[in-house]
N, C-alpha and C positions, 0 to 999 in steps of 0.2 A: 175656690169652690171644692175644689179636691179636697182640702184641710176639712173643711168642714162633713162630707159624706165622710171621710175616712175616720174624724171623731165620734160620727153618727153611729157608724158599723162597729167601733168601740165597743161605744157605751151598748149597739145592740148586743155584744158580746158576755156584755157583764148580765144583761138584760135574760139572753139565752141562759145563764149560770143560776141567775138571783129566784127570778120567778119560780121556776118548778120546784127549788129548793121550800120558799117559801109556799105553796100550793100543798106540797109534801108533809110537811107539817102540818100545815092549817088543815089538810082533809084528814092527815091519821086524829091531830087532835078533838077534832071532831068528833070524828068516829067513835075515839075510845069515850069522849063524853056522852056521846048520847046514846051507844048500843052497849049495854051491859056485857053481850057476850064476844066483844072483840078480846081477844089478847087472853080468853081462858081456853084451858087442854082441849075441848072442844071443836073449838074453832080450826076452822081451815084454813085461816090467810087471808079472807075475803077483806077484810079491815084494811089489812096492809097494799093488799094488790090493788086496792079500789085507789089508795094513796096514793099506789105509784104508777096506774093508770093515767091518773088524774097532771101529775107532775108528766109527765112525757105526751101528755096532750096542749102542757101549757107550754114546750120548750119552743115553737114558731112564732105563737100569739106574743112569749115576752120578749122575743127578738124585736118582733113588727114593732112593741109601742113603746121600747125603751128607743129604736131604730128612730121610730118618727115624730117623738118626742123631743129629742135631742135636735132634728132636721129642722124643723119646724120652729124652738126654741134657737137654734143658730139664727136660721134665714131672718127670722124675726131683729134679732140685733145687730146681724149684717144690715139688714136696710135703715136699721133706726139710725146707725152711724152715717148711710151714704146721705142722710138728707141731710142738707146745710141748713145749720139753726134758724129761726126768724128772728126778725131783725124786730126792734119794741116798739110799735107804734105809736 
């Protein structure tokens, strides 16, 4: 059971890493797509800081679903193993 949470908090690890990166991207490139005035002399930052708002609000949420994804995906094939096969009628 250890093996398994400990793989969990891994993968939530990579999960804390990958998401907000990804979130980070996905909202600047957004942003630069659909507001003409991000990223010209004008602008104040709001583009970027919304990006990296965004990315530091997802750092918990991608812990939690890479965390119990993984938990969930274990426990699942730990029990498909414990059951002894049936026998052919």
């Amino acid at each position: 059971m250890f093996r398994i949470i400990a793989k969990a908090a891994l993968l939530g690890v990579a999960g804390l890493v990958a998401v907000p990166v990804v979130v980070f991207f996905g909202v600047l490139i957004l942003g630069y797509a659909f507001d003409p005035r991000c990223g010209t002399p004008g602008d104040s930052g709001g583009c970027e800081m919304g990006a990296a708002t965004s990315a530091i609000a997802s750092v918990i949420p991608g812990f939690m679903l890479f965390f119990f994804v993984s938990l969930l995906l274990s426990l699942r094939r730990k029990k498909r193993e414990e059951q002894p096969p049936q026998e052919p009628s």
